[in-house]
N, C-alpha and C positions, 0 to 999 in steps of 0.2 A: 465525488471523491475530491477531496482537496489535499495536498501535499505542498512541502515548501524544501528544496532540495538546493542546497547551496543556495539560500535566498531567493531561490527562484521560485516565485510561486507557481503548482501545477495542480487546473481544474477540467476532467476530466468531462469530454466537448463534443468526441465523437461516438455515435449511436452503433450499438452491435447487433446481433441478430436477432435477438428480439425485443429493439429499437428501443434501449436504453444506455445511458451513455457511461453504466457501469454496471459487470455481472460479479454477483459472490455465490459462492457455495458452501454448502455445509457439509465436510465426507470427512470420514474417519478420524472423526474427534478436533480437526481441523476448518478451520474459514479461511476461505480465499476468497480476494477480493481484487477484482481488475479493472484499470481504469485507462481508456489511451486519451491524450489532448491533441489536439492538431492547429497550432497556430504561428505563426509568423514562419510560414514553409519548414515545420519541424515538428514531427510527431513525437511522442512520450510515453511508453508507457510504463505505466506500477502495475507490478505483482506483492501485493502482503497477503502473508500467512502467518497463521496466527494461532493458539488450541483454543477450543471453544470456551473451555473453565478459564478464560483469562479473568483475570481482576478488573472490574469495572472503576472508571476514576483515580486510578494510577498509572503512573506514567512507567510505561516499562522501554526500557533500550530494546532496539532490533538487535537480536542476538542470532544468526542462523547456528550455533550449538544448542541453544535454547529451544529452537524451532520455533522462534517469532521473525520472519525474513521479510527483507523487503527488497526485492529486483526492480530496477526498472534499466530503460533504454532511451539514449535521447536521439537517436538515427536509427537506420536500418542496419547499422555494422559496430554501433558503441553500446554495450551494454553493463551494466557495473549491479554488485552485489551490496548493501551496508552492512559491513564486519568490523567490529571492533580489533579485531589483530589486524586489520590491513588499515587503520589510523580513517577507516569511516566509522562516521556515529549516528543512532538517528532516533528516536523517541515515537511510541507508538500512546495514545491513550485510546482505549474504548470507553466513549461515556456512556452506550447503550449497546444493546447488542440483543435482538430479536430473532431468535432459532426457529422460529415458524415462519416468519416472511424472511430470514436473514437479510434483516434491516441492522444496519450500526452508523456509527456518529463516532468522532473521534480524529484530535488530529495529529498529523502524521508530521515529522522534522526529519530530516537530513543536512547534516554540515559534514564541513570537510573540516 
């Protein structure tokens, strides 16, 4: 997973339980997809969610009224949502998107 949040670029580094360094799922018409980074003594992690009928190769805004969100955390105690009413923006594209292996491609923007 690659993400760029505030210019800061974030690729997702640390292996989870079973031992890949990002898990998605497919449930109730929904993908979620999670990725933590761990580097310069500072973990990270993204949650996007996303419906599965999303439009391949458009760029759609995280909207959470929409049900396309993107959470992440850059400590143990700061966490932030991208919501266009609260003056965060951030740009999702799926350029693929495989519902049998839930494999996707696609990059992710956050600005403030």
């Amino acid at each position: 997973m690659f993400a760029q949040i505030c210019d800061k670029n974030c690729i997702a580094n640390t292996t989870n339980s079973v031992n890949t360094t990002v898990a998605a799922v497919l449930a109730q018409s929904f993908v979620t997809v999670v990725g933590t980074q761990d580097s310069d003594n500072a973990k990270t992690s993204l949650r996007i969610i996303f419906p599965e009928n999303i439009s391949l190769n458009q760029e759609t805004d995280f909207n959470p009224a929409h049900k396309i969100v993107l959470a992440y955390t850059v400590n143990d105690t700061e966490g932030y949502v991208v919501d266009p009413d609260k003056g965060v923006l951030g740009k999702l594209t799926v350029i693929s998107l495989d519902k049998d292996k839930i494999l996707l491609n696609g990059p992710f923007l956050v600005r403030q």
